[in-house]
N, C-alpha and C positions, 0 to 999 in steps of 0.2 A: 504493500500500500504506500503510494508516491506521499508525501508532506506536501498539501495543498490549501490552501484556506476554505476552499468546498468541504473539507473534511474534519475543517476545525480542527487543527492543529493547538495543541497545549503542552506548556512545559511539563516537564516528567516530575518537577517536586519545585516548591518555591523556590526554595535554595538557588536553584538552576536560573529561575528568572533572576534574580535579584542579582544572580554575580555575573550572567549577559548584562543586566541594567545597569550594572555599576561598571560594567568595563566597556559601554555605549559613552558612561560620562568619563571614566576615566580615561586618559591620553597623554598627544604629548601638550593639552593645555593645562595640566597640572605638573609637568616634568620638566617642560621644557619653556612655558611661557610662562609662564606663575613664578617661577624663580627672578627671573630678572623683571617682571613687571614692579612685583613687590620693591624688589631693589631699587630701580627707577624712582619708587614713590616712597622710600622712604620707610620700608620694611613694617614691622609689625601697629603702625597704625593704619598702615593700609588694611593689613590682613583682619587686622577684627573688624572695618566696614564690609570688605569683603566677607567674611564670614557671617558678619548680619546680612547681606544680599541675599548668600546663601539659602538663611533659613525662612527670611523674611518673603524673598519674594520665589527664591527657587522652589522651595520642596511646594505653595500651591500651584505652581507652573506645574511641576513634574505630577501633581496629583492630577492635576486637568488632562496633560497631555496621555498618560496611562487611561485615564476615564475616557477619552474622545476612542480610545484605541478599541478598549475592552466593550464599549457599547456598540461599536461598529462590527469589529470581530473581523476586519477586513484588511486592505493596505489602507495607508494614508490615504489615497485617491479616494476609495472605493468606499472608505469609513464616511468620508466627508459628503463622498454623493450620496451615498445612503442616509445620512442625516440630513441636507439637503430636501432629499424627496418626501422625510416626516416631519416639513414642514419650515427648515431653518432655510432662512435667506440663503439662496445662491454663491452671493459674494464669499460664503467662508467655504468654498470649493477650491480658494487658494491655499489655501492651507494645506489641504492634499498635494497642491500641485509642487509649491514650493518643498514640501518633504520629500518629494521624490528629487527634484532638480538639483536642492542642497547636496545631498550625498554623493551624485553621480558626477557631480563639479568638484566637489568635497574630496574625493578618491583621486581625480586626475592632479591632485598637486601635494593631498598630505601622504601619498604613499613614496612620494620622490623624496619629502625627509624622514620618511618611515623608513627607506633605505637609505640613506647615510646610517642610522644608527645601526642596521645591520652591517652595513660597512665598517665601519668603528666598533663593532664588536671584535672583528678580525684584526683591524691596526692595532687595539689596543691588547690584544691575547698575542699577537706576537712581538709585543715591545715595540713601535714605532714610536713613540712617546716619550723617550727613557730619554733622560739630562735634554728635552728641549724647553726653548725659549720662547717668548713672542711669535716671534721670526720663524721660528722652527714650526710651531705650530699653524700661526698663519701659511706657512708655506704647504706642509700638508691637504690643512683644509682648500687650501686653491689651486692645487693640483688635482684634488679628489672632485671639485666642480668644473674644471678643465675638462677632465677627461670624460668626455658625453658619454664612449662607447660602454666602457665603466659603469657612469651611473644610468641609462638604461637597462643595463643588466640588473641593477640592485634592484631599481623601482621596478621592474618586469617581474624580479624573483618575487619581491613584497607582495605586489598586486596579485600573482596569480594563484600565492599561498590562501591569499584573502577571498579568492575568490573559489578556487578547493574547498574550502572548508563549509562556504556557505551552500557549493553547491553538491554538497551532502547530505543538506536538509537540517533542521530545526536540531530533534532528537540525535541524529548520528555527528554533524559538523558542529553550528552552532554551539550546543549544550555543553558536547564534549572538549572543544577547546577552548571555553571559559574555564570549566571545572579544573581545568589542566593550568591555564594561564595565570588566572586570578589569585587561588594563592600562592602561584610561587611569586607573584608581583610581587605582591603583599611581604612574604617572608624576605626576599630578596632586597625590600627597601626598609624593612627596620634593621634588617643587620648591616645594610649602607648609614645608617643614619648613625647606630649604635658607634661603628665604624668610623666613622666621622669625626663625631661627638669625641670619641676618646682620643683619637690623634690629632684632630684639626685645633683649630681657636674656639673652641667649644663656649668659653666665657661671653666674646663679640657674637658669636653666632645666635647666645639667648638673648644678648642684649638688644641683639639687631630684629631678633624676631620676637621676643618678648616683650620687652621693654618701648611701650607708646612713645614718640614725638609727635604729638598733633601740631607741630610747626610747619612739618612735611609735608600735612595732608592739605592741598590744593584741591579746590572744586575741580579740575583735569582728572585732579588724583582720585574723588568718589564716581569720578564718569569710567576712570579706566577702573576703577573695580566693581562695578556693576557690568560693567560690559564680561569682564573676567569670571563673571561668577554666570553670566546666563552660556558662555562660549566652553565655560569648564565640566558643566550640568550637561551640555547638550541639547539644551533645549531647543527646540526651534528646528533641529536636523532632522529628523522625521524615525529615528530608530526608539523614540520611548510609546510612540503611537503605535507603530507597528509589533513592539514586544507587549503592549497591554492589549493588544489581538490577540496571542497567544495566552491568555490571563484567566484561569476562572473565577468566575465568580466570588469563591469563598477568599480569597488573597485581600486583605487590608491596604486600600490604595495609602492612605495615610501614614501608617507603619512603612509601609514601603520606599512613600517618598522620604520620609524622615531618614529609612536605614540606606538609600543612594546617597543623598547627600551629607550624612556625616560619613561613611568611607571615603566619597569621593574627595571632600575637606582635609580627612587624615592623609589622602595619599599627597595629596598640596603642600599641608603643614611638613609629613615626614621628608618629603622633598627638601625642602626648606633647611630642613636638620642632616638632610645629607650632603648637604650641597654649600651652604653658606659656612659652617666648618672650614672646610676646605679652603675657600673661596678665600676668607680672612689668614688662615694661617702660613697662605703663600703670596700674600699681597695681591691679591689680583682685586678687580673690580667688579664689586657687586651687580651695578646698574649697567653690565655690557653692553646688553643687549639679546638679541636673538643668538649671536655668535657666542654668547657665554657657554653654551654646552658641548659645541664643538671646536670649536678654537679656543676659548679662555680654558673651560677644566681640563682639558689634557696637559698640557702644562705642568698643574697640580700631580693630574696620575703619574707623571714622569719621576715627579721629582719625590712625592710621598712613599712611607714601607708600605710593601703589598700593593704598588699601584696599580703592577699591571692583574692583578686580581681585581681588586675594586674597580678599576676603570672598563672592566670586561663585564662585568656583573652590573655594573650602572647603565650601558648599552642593549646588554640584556633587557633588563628591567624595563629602558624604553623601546625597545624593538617590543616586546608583550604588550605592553602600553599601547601602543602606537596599532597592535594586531587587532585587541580587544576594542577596540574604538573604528579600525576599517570596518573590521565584519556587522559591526551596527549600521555602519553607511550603507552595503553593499545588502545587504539585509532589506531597507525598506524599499527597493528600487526590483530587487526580486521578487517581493511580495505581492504587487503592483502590476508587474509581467505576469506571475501567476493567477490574480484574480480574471486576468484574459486569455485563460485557459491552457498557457504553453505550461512546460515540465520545468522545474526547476532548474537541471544541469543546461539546458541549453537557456532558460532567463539568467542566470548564474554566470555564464560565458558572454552571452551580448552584450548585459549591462557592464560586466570587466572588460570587457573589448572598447566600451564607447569612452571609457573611463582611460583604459589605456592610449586610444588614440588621442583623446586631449591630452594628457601625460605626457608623451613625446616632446609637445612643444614647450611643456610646465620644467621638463627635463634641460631643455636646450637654450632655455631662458638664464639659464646657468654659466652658458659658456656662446653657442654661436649666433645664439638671439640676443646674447647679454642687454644690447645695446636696442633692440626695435621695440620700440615699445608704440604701437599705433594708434592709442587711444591718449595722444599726449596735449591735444585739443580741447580735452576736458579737464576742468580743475580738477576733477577728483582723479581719475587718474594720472596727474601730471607728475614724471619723471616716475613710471611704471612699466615694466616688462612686461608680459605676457602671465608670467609666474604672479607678477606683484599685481596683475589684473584680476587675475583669477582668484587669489587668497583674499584680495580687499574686500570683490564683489561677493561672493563669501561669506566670508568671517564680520565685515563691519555691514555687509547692505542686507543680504538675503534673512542671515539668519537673526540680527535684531528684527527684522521686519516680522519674520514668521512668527518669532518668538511674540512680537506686540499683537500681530493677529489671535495669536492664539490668549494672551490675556484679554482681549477683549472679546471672542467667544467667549470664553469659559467666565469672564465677568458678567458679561450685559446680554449674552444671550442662550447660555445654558441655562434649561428649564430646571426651576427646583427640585422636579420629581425625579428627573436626568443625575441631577449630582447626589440629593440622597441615596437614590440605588447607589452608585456607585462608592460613595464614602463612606456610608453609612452612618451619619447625621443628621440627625432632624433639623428642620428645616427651623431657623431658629436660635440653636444652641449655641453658643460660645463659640464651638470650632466651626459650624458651619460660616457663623459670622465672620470669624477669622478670615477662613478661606476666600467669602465673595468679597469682602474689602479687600483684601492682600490684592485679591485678579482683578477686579472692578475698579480698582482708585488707584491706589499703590504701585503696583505692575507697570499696568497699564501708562499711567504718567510717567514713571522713571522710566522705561524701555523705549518712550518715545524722543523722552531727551538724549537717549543713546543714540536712536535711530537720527535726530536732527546734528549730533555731533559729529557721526561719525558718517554723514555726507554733505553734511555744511559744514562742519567746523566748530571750534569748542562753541558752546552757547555761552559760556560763562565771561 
């Protein structure tokens, strides 16, 4: 019996859903962009606004968007049109649309540094790293984006691993390489952090994350951690709609969202404690940037005991990272093709083929596109490649927008009968109020200020 949504496919034990759902949010925007964002703004007074977005406005997003899943029972699309037809306005038929479009764009650019860290699993396990410098290490990193034929291979390996597994099916791919993935993340980043901790600058490292400066914290700085907290959740990408498809009934959407995003949070935080260690006890700088994980911490692996241990194992950890967050992409785009009757191995192959062939260009934006960037007539893409088109349109347009669409369904026009099924709160109580103020006012306003900053420009 093929895994179809005509047959109503469901996870084999919560467990199963919960650690697909947490490794839909977990990635490389808890690994790899959480670290220097923080840095950038000024470290742990950022992270506890961040961390109020989290609970404050994430986990009712994350309950909406499981609820739109599980009452649909369908893909993203196919949820939307089907509620659509029992009566909700038309207009939030984008919602489906954009879930599917997110991932399939989504996939053609984060699986090109889904493989660099596969790549850097290999530098760093055979010593390439060992007594370099700035220079040494920049030089590395810009031969490894030189060489296109290289990095097609990595991203080709990345993508097609991601797309294996999906097209397995729920129960045989899916289920089984979370189950397999998720805790050795987990295990793997408290003993980096632990790791860390004992040999790095453990002291600066609490201070920096501990220890508030609200002098830091610049109205920029509450817009980039809102934005960081809905891009960390995942919300708005279309794989928590389509895993609350697979959802029975008896599953507590509320318990659920709360248990995504405290994991998702700790893998942030443990980040943080594995990383900024380091970071301080070798002089480097916090606030790099994007290059801080591949060009700045190598450096550090070089030159720390056990580095090239831990710098193999930190690579790992975000090669998993970076897996458990594709197959949520590639996931709701299959789902989607399935509700229109094809077989999963062959929606599992087109969807990664259309993915891969944007890819190619996302790949060569690196080195023989470096410089084309075609869309440089528009503010918003001005001085952007092809790579820096695609991640912008992405990560700052699509997915705040989805993400505000979806607070303003699930505020102003999910029916009450709609959410109590689902949550199981009377219409009324404490937490129901909670939740429709959080999506109805809250959300809603703050995701649009996201939405106006980051295509006009700071508001502030």
């Amino acid at each position: 019996m093929s895994d179809t949504f005509a047959q109503k496919v469901t996870w084999t034990s919560k467990s199963a859903f919960l650690l697909a759902a947490i490794g839909c949010a977990v990635g490389l925007g808890n690994l790899w962009r959480f670290p220097y964002i923080a840095g950038q703004n000024g470290g742990s007074a950022f992270i506890m606004i961040y961390v109020g977005f989290v609970f404050l406005l994430g986990v009712p997003l994350i309950m909406s968007e499981l609820a739109i899943g599980r009452e649909g029972k369908l893909s993203a699309v196919g949820t939307m049109q089907k509620l659509t037809a029992q009566g909700y306005n038309p207009i939030w038929k984008i919602i489906g649309w954009i879930s599917v479009l997110v991932p399939v764009l989504g996939l053609s650019y984060y699986c090109v540094i889904a493989g660099w860290s596969v790549d850097y699993i290999f530098k760093a396990a055979m010593g390439d790293f060992s007594n370099i410098d700035a220079a040494g290490s920049g030089a590395i990193f810009q031969e490894a984006q030189d060489n296109w034929p290289v990095l097609i291979f990595w991203f080709t390996l990345f993508l097609f691993t991601t797309i294996t597994i999906i097209s397995l099916g729920v129960k045989n791919g899916l289920e089984k390489a979370v189950k397999l993935m998720l805790p050795a993340l987990f295990v793997i980043l408290v003993f980096l952090a632990i790791y860390a901790m004992s040999t790095g600058d453990s002291n600066k490292a609490i201070e920096f994350l501990l220890n508030p400066d609200f002098s830091k914290l610049t109205p920029r700085a509450i817009l980039e951690a809102l934005g960081q907290a809905l891009f960390s959740l995942a919300i708005g990408v279309g794989g928590l709609i389509t895993y609350g498809a697979y959802l029975p009934d008896d599953v507590s959407l509320p318990k659920s969202a709360g248990l995504i995003a405290i994991a998702d949070t700790m893998v942030a935080l443990l980040a943080g404690f594995a990383i900024f260690p380091i970071v301080f006890e070798y002089g480097l700088e916090p606030s790099e940037g994007p290059g801080l994980i591949f060009a700045t911490l190598p450096i550090a692996f070089g030159q720390m005991p056990g580095g090239i241990l831990f710098g193999t194992l930190f690579f790992v950890l975000l090669s998993f990272a970076a897996l458990s967050s594709t197959i949520g992409m590639l996931e709701p785009v299959v789902a989607w093709l399935e509700d229109r009757g094809l077989s999963r191995k062959k929606t599992a192959w087109m969807a990664g083929m259309i993915a891969w062939s944007l890819g190619i260009f996302m790949v060569l934006s690196f080195n023989l596109l470096v410089d084309y960037m075609p869309l440089n007539f528009i503010p918003l893409y001005e001085g952007k490649n092809l790579f820096g088109i695609m991640d912008y349109t992405v990560a700052n347009v699509l997915i705040p927008i989805n993400a505000l669409m979806i607070g303003l369904f699930a505020g102003w026009a999910m029916s009450n009968e709609l959410a109590e099924k689902q949550f199981g709160f009377a219409y009324g109580s404490p937490q129901f109020s909670l939740w429709r103020v959080s999506t109805k006012y809250i959300a809603t306003i703050a995701i649009t200020i996201v939405v106006y900053g980051m295509i006009f420009g700071n508001p502030f």
